[in-house]
N, C-alpha and C positions, 0 to 999 in steps of 0.2 A: 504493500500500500504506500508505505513511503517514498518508493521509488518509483513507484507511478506520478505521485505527489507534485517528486524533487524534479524528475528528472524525463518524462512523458513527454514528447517534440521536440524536446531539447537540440540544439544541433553544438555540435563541441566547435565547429568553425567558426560560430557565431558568438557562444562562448569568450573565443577568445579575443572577438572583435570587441564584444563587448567591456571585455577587462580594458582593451586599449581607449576604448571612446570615455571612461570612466573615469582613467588617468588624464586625458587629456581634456575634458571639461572640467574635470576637478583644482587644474591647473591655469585655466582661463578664469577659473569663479577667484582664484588667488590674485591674478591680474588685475580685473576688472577691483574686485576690492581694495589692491592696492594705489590702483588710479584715484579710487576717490579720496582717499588721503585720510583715513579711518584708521588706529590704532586699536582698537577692542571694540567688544560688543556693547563694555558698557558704556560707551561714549553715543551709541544710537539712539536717534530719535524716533517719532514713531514713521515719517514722514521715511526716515533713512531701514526702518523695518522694512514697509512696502517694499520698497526697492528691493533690499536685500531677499525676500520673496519671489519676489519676480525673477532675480537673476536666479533662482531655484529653479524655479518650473519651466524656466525657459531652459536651464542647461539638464534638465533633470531628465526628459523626454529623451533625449539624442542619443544618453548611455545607452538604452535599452532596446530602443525602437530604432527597426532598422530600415524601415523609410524615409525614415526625417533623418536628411544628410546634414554632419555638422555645421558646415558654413551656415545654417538656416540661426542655427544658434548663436553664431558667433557674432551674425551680423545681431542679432534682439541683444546679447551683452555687451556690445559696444556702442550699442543707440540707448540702452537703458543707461550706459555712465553719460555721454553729451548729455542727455536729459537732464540726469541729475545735476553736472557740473554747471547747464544753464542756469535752472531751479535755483539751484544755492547761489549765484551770481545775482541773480532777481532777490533773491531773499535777503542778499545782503545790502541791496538797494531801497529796498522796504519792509519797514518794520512791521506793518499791516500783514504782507504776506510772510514773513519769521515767524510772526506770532499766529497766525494759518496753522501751516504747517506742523510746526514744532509746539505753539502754544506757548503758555508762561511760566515763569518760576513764580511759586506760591510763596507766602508768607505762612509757618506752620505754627512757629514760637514767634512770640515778641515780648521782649520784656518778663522774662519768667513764666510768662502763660501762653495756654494754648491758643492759637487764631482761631474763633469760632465761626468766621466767616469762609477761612483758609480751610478747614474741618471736612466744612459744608460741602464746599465744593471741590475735595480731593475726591479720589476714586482710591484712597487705602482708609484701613480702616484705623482707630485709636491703637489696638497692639501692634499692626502695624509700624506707627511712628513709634511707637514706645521701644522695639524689637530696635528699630534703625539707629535713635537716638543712645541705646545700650550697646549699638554695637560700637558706638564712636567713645564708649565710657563717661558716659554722661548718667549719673544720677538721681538726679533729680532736676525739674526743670527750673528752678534756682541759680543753677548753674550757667544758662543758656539767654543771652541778652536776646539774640536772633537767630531762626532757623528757617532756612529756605528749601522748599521740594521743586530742584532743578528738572527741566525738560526731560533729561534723560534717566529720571527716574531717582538719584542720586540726591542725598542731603548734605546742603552748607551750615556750616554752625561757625556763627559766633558767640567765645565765650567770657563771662564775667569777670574780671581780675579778682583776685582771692579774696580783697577785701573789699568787692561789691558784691559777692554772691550772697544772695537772699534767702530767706523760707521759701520751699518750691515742694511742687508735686513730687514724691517719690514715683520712678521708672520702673521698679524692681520688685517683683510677685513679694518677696519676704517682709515690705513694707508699707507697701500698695494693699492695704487690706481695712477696709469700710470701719469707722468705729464711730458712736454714738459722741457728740460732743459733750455731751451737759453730762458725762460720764468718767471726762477727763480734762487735763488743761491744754490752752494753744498754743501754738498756733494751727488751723486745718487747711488743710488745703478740698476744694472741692474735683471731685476725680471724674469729672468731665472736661473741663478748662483749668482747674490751674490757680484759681482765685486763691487769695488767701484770706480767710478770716481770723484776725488773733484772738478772738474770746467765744466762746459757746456761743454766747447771746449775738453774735453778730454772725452765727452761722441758721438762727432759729429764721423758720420757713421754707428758704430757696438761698439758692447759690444769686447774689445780686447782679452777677453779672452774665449768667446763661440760664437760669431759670433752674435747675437741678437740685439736689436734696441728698448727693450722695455726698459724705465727706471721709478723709483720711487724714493719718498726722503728717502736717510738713514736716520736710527735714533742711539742716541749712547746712549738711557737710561739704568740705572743701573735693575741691577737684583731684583727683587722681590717676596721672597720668601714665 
């Protein structure tokens, strides 16, 4: 059965056409990539995803299929880089079409708290940014004057000098855990934004500045790098 599976019309001459068409698109997809002047993935935008798609299915076809002669291919991955190298020419002429394209950098943090508008309109979610912000060893948002979610998916921080960093939201499950104010002393941090309330009574109702009702204990530890 498995050799029916594997191996059923197989032709071994085609076979071995096919290992060379495999090498040799594999080796244009590194070209055309290096024309456009791209060091990593994680430098991609979503604008520069597409692209990198396309040169997929374009070069993807010709391994296998042995009606579509390469040159069909070669001419789609060298019209897909002019395109783009137009594109990004145009883009760099207007900011209208950049921000098209690629879109903007968000504001996530500011000032020790979270953007609730910046929140709103991300497509990650609150562990998310917390998972990001932990990876750069950041714990608590105290620490963080400003933080930006670049184009390419990628977060900027800047951060407090030792002795401006504030009371801020703890990032880190062992700290980040809900407690009753009027049960303990302050300062809380509200664990949606970030707010800080220094006394029970000034966390009684709702968070004042996003409307919420969860709270935790800030913390004000120094940076550790």
């Amino acid at each position: 059965m498995f050799e029916k599976l594997l191996l059923d019309g197989a032709q071994l001459d085609f076979l071995v056409e096919i290992f060379a068409r495999t090498i040799l698109m594999f080796l244009l997809i590194l070209i055309v990539l290096r024309l456009s002047g791209r060091r990593g993935v994680r430098q991609l935008t979503l604008f520069e995803v597409a692209i990198i798609l396309g040169l997929g299915s374009a070069a993807g076809d010709p391994m296998f299929q042995e009606e579509i002669p390469v040159i069909y291919s070669v001419v789609v991955l060298f019209s897909v880089i002019v395109l783009y190298k137009f594109i990004t020419w145009a883009a760099s002429k207007s900011d209208k079409l950049t921000h098209l394209l690629e879109g903007k950098a968000m504001i996530i943090v500011e000032e020790g708290m979270f953007s609730i508008e910046g929140n709103r309109n991300a497509d990650f979610s609150q562990n998310e940014f917390f998972s990001e912000l932990r990876n750069q060893s950041v714990e608590h948002l105290g620490q963080v004057r400003l933080a930006l979610l670049e184009v390419d998916g990628s977060m900027s921080l800047l951060r407090y000098e030792d002795q401006e960093i504030r009371y801020g939201l703890p990032l880190f499950p062992n700290a980040y855990k809900k407690v009753q104010p009027e049960e303990g002393s302050g300062p809380f941090a509200c664990m949606f934004c970030g707010n800080i309330a220094q006394t029970a009574k000034d966390t009684q109702g709702h968070c004042k500045r996003c409307g919420k009702e969860e709270w935790t204990k800030a913390i004000n530890t120094k940076y550790v790098g």
